[in-house]
C-alpha positions in Angstrom: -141.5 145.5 -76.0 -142.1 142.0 -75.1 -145.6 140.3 -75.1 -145.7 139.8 -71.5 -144.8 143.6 -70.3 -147.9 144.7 -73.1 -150.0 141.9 -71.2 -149.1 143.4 -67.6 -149.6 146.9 -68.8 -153.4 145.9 -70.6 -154.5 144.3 -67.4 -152.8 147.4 -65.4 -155.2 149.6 -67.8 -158.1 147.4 -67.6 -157.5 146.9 -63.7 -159.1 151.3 -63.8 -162.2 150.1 -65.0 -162.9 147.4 -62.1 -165.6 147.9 -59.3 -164.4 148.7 -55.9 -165.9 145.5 -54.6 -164.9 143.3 -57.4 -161.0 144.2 -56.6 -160.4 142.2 -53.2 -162.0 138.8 -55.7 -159.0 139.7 -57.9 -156.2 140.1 -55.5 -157.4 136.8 -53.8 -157.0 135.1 -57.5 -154.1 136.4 -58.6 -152.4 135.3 -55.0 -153.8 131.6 -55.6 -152.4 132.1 -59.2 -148.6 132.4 -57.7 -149.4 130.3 -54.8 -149.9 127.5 -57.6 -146.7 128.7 -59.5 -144.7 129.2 -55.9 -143.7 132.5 -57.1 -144.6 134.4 -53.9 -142.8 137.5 -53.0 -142.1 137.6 -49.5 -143.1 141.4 -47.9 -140.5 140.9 -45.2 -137.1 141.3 -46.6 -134.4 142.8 -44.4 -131.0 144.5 -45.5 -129.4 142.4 -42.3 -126.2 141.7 -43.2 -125.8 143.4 -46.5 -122.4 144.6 -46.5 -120.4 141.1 -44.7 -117.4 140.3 -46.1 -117.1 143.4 -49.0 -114.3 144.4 -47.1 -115.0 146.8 -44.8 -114.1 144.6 -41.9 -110.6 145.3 -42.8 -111.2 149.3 -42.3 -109.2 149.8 -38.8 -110.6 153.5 -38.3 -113.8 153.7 -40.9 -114.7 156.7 -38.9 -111.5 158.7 -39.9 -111.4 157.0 -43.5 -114.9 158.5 -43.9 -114.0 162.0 -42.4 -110.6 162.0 -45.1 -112.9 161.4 -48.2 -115.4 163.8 -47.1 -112.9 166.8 -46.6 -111.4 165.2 -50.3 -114.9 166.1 -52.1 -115.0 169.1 -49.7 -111.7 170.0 -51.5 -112.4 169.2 -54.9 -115.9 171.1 -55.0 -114.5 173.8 -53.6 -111.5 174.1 -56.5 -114.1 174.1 -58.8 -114.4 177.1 -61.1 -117.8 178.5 -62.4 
């Protein structure tokens, strides 16, 4: 394991012992910490978009395609022997 991941997991340990109170103190340091580093995750991420140009544009009838692979599994589970 690498010295950082046994850094993040110590403070994750240590992070149990803190006081109620004093945990708001270290959230607000920790964010001025990456504010500093401009390492801020952003919360709002969206999957908008995701899939554009992989392709399936060029599907004609996806609704059909999808249907044809479905009764294929359908098929093949039910060939199955146990």
């Amino acid at each position: 394991m690498n010295l950082a991941a046994i850094k993040k997991i110590e403070i994750a340990k240590e992070l149990g012992f803190v006081p109620v109170y004093a945990l708001d103190k270290i959230k607000t340091y920790i964010k001025s910490l990456l504010k500093e580093s401009d390492l801020i995750v952003q919360n709002d991420r969206s999957l908008h978009g995701i899939w554009k140009n992989k392709g399936f544009e060029k599907i004609t009838d996806l609704e059909a395609d999808i249907r044809e692979a479905r009764k294929q599994m359908s098929d093949s589970i039910l060939k199955r022997e146990f």
